[in-house]
C-alpha positions as CSV (number, residue, x, y, z in Angstrom):
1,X,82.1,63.5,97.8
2,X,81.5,66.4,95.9
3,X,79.9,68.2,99.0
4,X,83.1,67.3,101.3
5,X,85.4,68.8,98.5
6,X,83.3,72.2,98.6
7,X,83.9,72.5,102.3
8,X,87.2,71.1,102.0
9,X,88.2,73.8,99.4
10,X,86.5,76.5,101.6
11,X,88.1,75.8,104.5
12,X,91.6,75.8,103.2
13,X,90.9,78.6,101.4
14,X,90.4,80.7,104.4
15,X,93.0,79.0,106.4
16,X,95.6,79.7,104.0
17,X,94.4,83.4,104.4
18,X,94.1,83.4,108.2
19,X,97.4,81.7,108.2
20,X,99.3,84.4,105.6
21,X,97.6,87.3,107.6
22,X,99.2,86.3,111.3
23,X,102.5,85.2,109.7
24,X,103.4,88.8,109.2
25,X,102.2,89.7,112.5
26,X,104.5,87.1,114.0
27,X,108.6,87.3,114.1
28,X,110.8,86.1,111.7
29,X,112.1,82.5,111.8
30,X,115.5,81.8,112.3
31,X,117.7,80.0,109.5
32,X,118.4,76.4,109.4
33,X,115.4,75.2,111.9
34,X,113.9,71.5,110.9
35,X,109.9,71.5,111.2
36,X,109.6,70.3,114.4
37,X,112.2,72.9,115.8
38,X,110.3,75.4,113.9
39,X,106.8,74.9,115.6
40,X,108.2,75.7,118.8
41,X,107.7,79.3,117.5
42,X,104.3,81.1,116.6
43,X,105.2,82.0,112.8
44,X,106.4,78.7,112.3
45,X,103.2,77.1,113.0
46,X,101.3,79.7,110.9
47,X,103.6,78.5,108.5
48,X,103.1,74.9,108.7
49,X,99.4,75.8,108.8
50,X,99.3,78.0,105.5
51,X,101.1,74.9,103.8
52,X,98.2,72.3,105.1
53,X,95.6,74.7,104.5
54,X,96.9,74.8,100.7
55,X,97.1,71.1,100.3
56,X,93.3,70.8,101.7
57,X,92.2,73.4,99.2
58,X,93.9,71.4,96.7
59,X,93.0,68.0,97.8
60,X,88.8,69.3,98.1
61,X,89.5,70.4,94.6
62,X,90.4,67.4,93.1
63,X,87.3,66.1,95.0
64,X,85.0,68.5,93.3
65,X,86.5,67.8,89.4
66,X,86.3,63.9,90.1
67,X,84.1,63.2,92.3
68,X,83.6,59.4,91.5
69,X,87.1,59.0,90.3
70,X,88.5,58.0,87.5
């Protein structure tokens, strides 16, 4: 488990940063949009994707502090 958590922190890692750097390259949302109206444009599904990104870094973190569990 500890393995799968190192890759699982690495790769949301550098999708959050993939996902931050095209979010400014791609418009503005418009206010008041749920989720699913919001992926219908580009920076809201960079958006989406820096916010899963984050909670797979977090989630491979947790993995590589207890492996085992508690």
């Amino acid at each position: 488990m500890r393995n799968l958590g190192g890759i699982l922190l690495l790769v949301g890692i550098g999708g959050f940063i993939y996902c931050h750097s095209q979010l400014g390259a791609a418009g503005p949302l418009p206010e008041g949009l749920s989720i699913s109206e919001a992926l219908e444009y580009s920076a809201g599904r960079f958006e989406v994707g820096r916010y899963a990104a984050a909670f797979m870094a977090v989630f491979g973190f947790l993995l590589v502090m207890f492996p085992k569990g508690r």
